[in-house]
C-alpha positions as CSV (number, residue, x, y, z in Angstrom):
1,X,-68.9,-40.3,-25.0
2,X,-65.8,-42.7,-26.3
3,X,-66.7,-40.6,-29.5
4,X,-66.4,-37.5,-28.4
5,X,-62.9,-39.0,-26.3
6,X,-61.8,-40.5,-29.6
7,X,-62.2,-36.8,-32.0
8,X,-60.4,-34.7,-29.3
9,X,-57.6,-37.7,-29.2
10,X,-57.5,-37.1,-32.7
11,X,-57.2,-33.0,-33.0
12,X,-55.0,-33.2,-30.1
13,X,-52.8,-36.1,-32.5
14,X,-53.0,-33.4,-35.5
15,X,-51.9,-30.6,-33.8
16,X,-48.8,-31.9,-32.6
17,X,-47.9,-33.0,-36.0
18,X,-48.4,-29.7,-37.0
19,X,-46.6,-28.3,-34.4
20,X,-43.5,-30.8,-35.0
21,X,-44.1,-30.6,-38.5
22,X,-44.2,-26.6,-39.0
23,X,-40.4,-25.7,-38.5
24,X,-40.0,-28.0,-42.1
25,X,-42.0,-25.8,-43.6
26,X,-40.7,-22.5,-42.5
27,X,-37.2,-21.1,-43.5
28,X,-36.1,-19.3,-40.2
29,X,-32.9,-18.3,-41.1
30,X,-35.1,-16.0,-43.3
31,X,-35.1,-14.3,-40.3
32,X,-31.5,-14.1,-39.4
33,X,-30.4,-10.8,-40.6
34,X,-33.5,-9.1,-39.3
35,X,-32.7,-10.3,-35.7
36,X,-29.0,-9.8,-36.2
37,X,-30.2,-5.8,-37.4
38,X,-32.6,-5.4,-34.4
39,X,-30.0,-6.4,-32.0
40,X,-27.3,-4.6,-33.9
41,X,-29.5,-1.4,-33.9
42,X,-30.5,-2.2,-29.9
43,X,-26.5,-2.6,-28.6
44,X,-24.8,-0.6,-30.7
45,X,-22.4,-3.4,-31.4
46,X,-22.3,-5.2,-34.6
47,X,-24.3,-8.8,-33.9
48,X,-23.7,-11.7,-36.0
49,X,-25.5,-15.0,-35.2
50,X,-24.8,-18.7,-36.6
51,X,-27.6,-21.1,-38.2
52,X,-31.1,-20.4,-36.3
53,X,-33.4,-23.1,-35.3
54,X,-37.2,-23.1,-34.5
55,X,-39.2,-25.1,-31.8
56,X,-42.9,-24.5,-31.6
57,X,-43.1,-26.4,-28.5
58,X,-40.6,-24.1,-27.0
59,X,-42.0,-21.0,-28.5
60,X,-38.1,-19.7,-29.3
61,X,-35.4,-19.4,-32.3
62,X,-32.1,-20.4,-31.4
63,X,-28.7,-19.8,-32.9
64,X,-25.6,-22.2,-32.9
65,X,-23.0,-19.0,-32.5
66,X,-23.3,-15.6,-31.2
67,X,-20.9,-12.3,-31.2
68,X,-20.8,-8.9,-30.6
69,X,-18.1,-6.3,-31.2
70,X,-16.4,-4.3,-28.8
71,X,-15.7,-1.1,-28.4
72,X,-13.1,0.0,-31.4
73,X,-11.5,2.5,-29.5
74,X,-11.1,-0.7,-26.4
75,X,-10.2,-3.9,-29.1
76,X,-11.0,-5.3,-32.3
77,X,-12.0,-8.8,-30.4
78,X,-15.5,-9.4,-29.8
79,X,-17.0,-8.1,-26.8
80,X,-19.5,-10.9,-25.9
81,X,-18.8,-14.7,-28.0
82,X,-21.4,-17.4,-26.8
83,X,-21.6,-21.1,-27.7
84,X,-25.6,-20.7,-28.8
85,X,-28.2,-18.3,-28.4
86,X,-31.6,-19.2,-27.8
87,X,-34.6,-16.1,-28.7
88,X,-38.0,-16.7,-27.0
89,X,-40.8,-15.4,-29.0
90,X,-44.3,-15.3,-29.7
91,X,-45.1,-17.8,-32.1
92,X,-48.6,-17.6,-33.6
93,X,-47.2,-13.8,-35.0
94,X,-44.4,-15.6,-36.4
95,X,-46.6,-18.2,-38.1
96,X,-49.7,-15.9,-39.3
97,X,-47.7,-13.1,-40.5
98,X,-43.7,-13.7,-40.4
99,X,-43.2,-10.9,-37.3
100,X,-41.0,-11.7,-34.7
101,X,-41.8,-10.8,-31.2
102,X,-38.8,-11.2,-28.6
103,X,-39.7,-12.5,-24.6
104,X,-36.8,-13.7,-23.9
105,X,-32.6,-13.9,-24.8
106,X,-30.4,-16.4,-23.2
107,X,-26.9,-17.1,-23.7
108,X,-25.1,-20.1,-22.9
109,X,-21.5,-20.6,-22.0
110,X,-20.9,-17.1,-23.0
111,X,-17.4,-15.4,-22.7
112,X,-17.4,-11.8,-21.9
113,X,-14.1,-9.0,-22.0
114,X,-14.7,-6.1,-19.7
115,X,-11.8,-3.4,-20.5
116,X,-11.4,-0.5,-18.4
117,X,-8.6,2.4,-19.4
118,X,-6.9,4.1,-16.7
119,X,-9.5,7.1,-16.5
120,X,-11.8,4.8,-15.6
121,X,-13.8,4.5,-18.8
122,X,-15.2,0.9,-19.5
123,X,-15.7,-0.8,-23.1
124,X,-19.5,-1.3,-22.1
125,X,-20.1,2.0,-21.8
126,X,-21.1,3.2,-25.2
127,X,-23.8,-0.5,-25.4
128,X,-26.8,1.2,-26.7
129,X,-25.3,4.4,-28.1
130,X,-22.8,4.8,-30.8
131,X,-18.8,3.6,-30.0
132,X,-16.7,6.3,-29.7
133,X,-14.7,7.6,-32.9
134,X,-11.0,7.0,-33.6
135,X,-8.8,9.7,-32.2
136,X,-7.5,10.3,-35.7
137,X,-11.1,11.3,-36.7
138,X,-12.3,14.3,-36.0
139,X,-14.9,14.6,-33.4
140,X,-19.0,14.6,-34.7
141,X,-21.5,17.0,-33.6
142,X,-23.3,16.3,-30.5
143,X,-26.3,14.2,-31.5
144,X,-29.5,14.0,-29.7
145,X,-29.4,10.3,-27.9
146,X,-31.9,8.0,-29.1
147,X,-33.1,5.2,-26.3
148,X,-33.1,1.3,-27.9
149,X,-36.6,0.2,-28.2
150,X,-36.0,-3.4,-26.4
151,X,-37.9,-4.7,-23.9
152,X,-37.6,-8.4,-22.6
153,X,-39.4,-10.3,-20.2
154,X,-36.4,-12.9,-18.6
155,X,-33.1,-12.3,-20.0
156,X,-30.8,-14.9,-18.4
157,X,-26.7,-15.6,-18.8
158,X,-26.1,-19.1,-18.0
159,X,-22.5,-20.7,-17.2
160,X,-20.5,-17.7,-18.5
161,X,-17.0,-16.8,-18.0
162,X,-16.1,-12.9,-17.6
163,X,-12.8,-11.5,-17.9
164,X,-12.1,-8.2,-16.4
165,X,-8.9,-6.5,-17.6
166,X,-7.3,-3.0,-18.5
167,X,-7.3,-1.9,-22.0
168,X,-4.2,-2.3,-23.8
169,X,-2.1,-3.6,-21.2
170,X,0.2,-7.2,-21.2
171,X,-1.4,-7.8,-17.6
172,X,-3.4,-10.8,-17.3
173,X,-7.2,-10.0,-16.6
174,X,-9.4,-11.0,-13.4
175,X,-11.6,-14.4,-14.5
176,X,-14.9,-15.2,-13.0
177,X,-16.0,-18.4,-14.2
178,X,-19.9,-20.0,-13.8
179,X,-21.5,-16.7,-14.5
180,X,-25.1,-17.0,-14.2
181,X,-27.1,-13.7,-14.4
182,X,-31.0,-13.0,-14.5
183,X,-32.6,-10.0,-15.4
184,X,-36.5,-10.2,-15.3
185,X,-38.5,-7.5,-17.8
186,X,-35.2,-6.0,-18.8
187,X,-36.0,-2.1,-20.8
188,X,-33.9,0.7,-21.2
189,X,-36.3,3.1,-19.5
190,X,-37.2,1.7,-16.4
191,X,-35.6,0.1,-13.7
192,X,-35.7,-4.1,-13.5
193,X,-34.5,-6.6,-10.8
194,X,-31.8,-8.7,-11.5
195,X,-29.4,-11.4,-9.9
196,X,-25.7,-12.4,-10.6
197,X,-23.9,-15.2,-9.2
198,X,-20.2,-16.0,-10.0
199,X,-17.2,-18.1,-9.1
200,X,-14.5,-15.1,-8.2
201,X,-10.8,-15.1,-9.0
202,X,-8.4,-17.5,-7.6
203,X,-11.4,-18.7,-5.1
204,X,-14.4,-17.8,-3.7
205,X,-17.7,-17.1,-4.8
206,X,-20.1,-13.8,-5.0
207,X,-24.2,-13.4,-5.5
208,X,-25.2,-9.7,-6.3
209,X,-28.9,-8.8,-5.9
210,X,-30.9,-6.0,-6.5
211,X,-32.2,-3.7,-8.8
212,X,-30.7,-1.5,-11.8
213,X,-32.1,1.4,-14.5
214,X,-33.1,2.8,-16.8
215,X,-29.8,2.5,-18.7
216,X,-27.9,5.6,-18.9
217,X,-28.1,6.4,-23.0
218,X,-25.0,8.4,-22.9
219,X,-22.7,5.9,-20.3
220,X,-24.2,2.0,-20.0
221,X,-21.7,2.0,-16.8
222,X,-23.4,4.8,-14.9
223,X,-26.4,3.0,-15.1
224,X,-28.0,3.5,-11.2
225,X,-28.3,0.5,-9.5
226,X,-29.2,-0.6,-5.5
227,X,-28.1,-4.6,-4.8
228,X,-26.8,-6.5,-1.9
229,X,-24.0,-8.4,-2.3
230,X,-22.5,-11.2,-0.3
231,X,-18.9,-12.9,-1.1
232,X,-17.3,-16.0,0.6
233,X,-13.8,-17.0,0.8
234,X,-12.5,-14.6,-1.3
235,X,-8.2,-15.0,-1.6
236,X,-7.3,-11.4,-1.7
237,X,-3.5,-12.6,-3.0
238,X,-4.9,-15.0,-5.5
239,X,-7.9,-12.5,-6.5
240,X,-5.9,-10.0,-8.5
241,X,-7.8,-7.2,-6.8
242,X,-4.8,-6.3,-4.6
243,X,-1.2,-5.3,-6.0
244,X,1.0,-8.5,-5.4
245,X,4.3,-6.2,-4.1
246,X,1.5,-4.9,-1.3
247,X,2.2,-7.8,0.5
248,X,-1.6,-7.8,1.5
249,X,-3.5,-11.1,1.8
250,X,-6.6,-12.7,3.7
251,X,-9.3,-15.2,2.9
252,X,-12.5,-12.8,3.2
253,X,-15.6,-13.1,3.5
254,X,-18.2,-10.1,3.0
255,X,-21.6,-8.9,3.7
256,X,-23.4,-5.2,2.9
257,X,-24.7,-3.3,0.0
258,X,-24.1,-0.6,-2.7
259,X,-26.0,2.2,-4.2
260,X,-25.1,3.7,-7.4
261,X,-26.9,7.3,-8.7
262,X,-24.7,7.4,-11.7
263,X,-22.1,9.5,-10.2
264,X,-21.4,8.3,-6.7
265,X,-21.0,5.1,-5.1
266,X,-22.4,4.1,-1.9
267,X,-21.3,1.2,0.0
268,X,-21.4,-0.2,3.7
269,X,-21.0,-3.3,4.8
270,X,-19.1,-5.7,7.2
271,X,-15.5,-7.7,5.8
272,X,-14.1,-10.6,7.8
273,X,-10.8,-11.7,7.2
274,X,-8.9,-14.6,8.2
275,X,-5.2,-15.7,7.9
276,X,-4.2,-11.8,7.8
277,X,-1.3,-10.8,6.1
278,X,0.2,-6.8,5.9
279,X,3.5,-7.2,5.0
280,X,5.5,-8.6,2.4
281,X,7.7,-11.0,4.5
282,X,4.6,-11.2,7.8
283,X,3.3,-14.4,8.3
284,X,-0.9,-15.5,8.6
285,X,-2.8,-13.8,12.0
286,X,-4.1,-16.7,14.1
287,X,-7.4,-14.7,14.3
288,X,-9.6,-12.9,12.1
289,X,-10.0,-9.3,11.6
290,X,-13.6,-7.7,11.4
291,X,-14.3,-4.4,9.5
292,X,-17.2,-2.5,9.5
293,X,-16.8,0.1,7.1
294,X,-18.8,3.2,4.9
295,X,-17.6,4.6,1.4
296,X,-18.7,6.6,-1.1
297,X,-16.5,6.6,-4.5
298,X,-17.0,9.3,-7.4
299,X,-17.1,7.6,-10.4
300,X,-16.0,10.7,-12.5
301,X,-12.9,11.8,-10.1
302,X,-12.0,8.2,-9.6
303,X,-11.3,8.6,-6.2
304,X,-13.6,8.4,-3.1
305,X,-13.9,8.9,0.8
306,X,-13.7,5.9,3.7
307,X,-16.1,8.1,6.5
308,X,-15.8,5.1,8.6
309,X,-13.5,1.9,8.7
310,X,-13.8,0.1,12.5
311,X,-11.5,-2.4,12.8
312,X,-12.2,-4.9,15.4
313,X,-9.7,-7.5,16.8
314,X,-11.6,-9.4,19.8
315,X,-12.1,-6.5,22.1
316,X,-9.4,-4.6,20.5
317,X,-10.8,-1.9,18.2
318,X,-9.0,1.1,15.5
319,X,-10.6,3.3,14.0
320,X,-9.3,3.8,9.9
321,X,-10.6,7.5,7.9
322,X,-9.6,9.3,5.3
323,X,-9.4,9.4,1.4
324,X,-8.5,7.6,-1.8
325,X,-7.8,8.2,-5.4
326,X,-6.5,6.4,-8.4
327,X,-3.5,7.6,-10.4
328,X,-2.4,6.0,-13.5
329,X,-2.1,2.1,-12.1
330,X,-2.0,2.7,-8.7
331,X,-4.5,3.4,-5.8
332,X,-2.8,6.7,-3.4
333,X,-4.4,6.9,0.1
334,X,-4.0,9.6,2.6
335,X,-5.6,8.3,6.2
336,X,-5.4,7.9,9.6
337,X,-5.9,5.1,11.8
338,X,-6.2,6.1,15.3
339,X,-6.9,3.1,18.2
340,X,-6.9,3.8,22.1
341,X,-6.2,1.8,24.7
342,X,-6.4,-1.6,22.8
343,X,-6.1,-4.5,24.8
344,X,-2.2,-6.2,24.0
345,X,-3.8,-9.9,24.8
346,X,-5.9,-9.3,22.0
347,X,-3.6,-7.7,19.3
348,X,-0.7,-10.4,20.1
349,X,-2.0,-12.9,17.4
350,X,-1.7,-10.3,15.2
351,X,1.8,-9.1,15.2
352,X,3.1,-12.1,13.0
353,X,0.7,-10.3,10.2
354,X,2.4,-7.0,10.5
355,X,5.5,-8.8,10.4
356,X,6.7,-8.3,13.8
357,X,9.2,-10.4,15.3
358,X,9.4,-10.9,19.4
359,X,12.7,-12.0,21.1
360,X,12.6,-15.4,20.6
361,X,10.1,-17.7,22.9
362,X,9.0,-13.9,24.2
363,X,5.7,-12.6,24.2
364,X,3.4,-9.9,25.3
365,X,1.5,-10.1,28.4
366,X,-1.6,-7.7,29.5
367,X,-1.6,-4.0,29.2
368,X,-2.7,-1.6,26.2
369,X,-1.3,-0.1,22.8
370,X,-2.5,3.4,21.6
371,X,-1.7,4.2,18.4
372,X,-1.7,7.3,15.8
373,X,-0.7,6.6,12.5
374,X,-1.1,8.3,9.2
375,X,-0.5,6.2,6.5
376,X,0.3,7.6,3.2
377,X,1.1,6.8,-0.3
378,X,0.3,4.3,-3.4
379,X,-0.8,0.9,-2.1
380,X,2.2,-0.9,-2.9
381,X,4.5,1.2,-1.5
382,X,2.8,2.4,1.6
383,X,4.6,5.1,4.8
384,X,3.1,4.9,7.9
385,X,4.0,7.2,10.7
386,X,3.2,8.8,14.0
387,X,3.2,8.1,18.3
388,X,1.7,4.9,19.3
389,X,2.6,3.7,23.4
390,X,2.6,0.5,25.0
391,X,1.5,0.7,28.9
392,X,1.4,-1.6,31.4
393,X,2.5,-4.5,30.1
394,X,5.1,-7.4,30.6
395,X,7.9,-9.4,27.9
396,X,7.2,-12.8,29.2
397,X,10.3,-15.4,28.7
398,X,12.3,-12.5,28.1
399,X,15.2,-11.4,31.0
400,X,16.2,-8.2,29.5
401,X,18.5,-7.7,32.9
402,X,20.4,-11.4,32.2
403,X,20.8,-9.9,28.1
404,X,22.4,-6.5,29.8
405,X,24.6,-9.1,31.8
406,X,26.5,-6.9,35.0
407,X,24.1,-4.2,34.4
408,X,22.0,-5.6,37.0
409,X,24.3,-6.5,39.6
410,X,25.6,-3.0,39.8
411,X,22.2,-1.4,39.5
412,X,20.6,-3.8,42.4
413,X,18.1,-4.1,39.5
414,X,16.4,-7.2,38.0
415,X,14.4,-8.1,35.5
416,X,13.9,-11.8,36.4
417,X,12.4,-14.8,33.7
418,X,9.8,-11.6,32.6
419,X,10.8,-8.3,31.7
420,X,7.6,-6.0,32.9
421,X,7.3,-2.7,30.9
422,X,5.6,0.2,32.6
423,X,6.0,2.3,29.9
424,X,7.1,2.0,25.9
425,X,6.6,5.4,23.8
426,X,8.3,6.3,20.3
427,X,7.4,8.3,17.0
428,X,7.6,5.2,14.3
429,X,7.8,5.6,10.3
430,X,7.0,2.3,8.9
431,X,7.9,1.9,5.3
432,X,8.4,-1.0,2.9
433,X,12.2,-0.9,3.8
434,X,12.2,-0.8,7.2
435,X,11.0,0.6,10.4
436,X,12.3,3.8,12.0
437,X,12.1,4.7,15.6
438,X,12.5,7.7,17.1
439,X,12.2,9.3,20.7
440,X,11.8,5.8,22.0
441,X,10.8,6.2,25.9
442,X,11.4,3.2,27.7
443,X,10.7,2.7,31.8
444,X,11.2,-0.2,33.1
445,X,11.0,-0.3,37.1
446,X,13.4,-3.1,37.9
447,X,16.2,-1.1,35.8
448,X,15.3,2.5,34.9
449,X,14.7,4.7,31.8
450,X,16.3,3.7,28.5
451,X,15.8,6.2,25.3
452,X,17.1,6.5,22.0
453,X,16.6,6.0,18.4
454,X,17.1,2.8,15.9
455,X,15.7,1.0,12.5
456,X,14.4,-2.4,12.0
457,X,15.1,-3.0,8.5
458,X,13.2,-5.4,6.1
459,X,15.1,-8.0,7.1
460,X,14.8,-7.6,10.8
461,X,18.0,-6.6,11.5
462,X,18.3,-3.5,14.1
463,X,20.2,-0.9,14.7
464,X,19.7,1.3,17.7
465,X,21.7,3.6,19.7
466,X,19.8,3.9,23.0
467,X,20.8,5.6,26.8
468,X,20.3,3.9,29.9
469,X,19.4,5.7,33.1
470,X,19.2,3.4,36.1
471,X,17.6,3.4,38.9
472,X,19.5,3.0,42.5
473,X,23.0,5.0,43.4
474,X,25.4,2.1,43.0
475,X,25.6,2.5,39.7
476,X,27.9,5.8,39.6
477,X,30.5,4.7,42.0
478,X,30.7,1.1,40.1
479,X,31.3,2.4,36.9
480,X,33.8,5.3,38.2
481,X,35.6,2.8,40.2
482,X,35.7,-0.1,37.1
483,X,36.5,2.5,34.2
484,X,37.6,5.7,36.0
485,X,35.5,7.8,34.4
486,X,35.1,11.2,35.6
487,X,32.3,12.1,33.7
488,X,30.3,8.8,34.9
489,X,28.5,11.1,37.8
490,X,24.8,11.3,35.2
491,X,24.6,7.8,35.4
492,X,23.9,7.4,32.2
493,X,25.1,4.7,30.0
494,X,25.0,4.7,25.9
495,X,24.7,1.4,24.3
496,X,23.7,-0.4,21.2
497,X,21.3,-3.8,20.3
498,X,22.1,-5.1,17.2
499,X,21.2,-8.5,15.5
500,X,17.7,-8.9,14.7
501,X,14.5,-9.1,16.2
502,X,14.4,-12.7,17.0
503,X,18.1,-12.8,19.0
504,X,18.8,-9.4,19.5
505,X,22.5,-8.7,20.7
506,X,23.4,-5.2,23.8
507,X,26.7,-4.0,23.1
508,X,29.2,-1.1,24.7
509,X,28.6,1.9,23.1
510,X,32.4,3.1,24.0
511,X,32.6,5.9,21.3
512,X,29.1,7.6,22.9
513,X,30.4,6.8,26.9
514,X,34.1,8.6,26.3
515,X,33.0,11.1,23.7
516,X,35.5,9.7,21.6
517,X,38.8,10.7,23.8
518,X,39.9,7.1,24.7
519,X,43.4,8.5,25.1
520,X,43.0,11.8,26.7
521,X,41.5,10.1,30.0
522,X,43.1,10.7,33.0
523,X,46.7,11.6,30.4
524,X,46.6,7.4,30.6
525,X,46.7,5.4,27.8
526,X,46.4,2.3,30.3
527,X,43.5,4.4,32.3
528,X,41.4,4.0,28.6
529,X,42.6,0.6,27.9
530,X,40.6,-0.1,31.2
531,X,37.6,1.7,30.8
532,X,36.8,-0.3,27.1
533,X,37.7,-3.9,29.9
534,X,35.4,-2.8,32.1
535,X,32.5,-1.5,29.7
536,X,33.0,-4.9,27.4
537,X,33.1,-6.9,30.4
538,X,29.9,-4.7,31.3
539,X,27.6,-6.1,28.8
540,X,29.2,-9.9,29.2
541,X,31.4,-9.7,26.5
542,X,35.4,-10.3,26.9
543,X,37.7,-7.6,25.0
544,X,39.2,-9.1,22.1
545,X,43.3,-9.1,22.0
């Protein structure tokens, strides 16, 4: 028995030796420019591979330097350049009769350019096909497309870093760092499962997974493919993804899937983002922002459809539609966002992300917003306009009565500590300059009805002309008997609010109260001298000698 223990010892000893012993005796860079033509003729791309190496015990080749060309008509730098490439293959072939049988490819540290032009072509496109001719060349005949015979068993991308970018452009490309990819019995003609993980620009991390194939032989990047993908704490205004003048930012996290045919894009899933930001000079919402959405995009038109966008704030929920298209650079939308009845408690944390300063130490207190808006235009430079209506609802630490000063007196009206709002209705047009109102409908119960027009501008600086209608009959004979003004008997009483949002400032609008005939009232010079006292002195403000 020790014998028998002792010969196997012994052809088990001898085998190894062989084994370490083998690569001495075989040349494998004999096999270089065969693999570098196989994978040459496979890609498309030209291949070129550094010194191979052979391990029997591993069963692979591997090479100290890999690269493969690009596109000519994207750039004359290499495509795909990786640090080592190591080729699993079947090695009792390679030792009986010098063939080489690929089962696996796996690059390590690899560094990959993805170029897109404005049409939306990509420089992987034409990866198992022929790279499109120079535009000074005249075009080929249409040739018959011949499929790459290459099929492998685990292809794998380890620690790679992929830069996406637009062809022949100065702007700096998107970089996702510790790509790992898997791809398990990868062929051009049938479909095969495959997993991606990546580090995302500026921060955040993604993990695609799903299934993709057969490869499109005419366009690699209309390739069908079905994957779920999940991303965590992505900066939108760090990522690159979003135009930096958009003023846009968040830190999102997302869940859902997409569907690819070759020509359309599916995609549904649910975003949640935190530390909103809309607007160029807004500050971070102190809550997040949930959207459920479902798009399809057509990959040919470059453009695509949002059928549904619900955007939920607490119990606070919009409602955003419509299309999208790509032009040149920029991304143009044409939608509507329509929300009904929102609750104001819950969309208060969210004004400082739309850039919506309150009086200061004022805030809003119960009631609802409905809103109407479409929102038109390129993505950094959008125009939002239509009704929206605030009902029901109260400007607490805000006395508007105290800011109108003797307004209140006269009218029997006020506002106390709070100013409650019963109504608040305008038409707005929200642009990246400013904010327009018009038709604004104010009703206020302890005062009255106040209307008019007026722009915020990007600065927070207003301008509005408005018309005050107050309630309660003491208000005619006061300002008849103060400015002996004959035409006083509507009650009505123009006036403007400047400053800004924060400290906003109600002045006299003389010129709109005497139509601009100071002089002619009464035949008195003295009578009009009067009037401007006793409007000035209205609004708390002493005439200035």
């Amino acid at each position: 028995m020790k014998r028998k223990l002792r010969i196997v010892g012994i052809v088990i000893a001898i085998s190894l030796v062989i084994l370490v012993a083998l690569p001495s005796f075989i040349n494998v860079n004999s096999f270089r420019p065969r693999l570098e033509s196989e994978l040459t003729e496979s890609l498309g791309r030209q291949v070129k591979l550094g010194d191979l190496g052979l391990s029997i015990l591993a069963g692979s080749v591997s090479a100290d330097d890999l690269s493969i060309a690009d596109d000519p008509a994207f750039s004359q730098s290499p495509f795909v350049r990786a640090k080592s490439l190591r080729v699993g293959v079947e090695w009792m072939p390679l030792i009986m009769s010098r063939s080489l049988r690929v089962t696996s490819l796996t690059l390590d540290r690899p560094e990959i350019a993805l170029l897109r032009t404005a049409s939306g072509k990509w420089n992987f496109s034409s990866l198992g096909g022929k790279s499109e001719a120079k535009h000074s060349q005249p075009a080929p005949a249409p040739a018959k497309s011949v499929t790459p015979d290459l099929s492998v068993s685990r292809l794998n991308v380890s620690n790679g870093r992929l830069a996406v970018g637009k062809a022949h452009s100065q702007q700096k490309p998107q970089v996702y760092d510790k790509v790992n990819i898997e791809v398990r019995d990868f062929s051009f003609t049938s479909e095969f499962p495959f997993t991606l993980t990546a580090n995302l620009p500026g921060s955040g991390d993604l993990k695609l997974e799903g299934k993709a194939g057969p490869i499109n032989s005419e366009d690699t990047a209309l390739t069908p493919f079905q994957a779920g993908i999940k991303i965590h704490q992505l900066d939108l205004a760090d990522s690159g993804f979003i135009e930096p003048a958009s003023g846009l930012a968040a830190l999102a996290d997302f869940d859902g899937r997409v569907t690819s045919d070759g020509r359309q894009v599916r995609t549904t899933g649910t975003l949640r983002a935190d530390k909103l930001k809309l607007n160029p000079k807004a500050t971070a919402a102190r809550r997040s922002v949930e959207v459920k959405y479902s798009l399809i995009h057509d990959l040919e038109k470059q453009s695509g459809t949002l059928s549904q966008g619900d955007i939920r704030i607490g119990k606070a929920v919009a409602r955003l539609t419509g299309n999208y298209r790509t032009q040149g650079d920029s991304t143009l939308l044409d939608m509507k966002l329509v929300g009904q009845s929102m609750p104001v408690d819950e969309l208060q944390a969210m004004l400082p992300a739309l850039g919506v300063t309150l009086p200061s130490g004022a805030s809003l207190n119960g009631g609802t917003l409905s809103a109407s808006l479409a929102i038109n235009g390129p993505l950094d430079k959008l125009a939002s306009t239509g009704p929206i209506k605030l009902s029901n609802t109260k400007l607490a630490g805000f006395d508007l009565g105290s800011k109108m000063s003797a307004i209140a007196s006269l009218t029997g009206g006020k506002t106390g500590p709070d100013t409650s709002i019963q109504n608040l209705s305008t038409k707005v047009y929200v642009a990246p300059n400013g904010i327009r109102t018009e038709q604004i409908n104010l009703v206020i119960p302890a005062l009255g009805e106040i209307t008019g027009t007026g722009i915020i501008s990007a600065s927070n600086a207003l301008d509005f002309r408005m018309n005050a209608r107050f309630t309660g009959g003491s208000l005619v004979g006061g300002l008849t008997q103060l400015a002996g003004l004959k035409n006083a008997s509507s009650g009505n009483l123009p006036f403007l609010i400047q400053g800004t949002t924060s400290e906003p400032r109600f002045l006299p609008d003389v010129k709109g109260l005497m139509g601009g005939k100071m002089k002619g009232l009464s035949g008195s010079t003295t009578t009009g001298q009067s009037a401007v006292e006793a409007l000035t002195n209205l609004f708390g403000k002493k005439k200035q000698k």
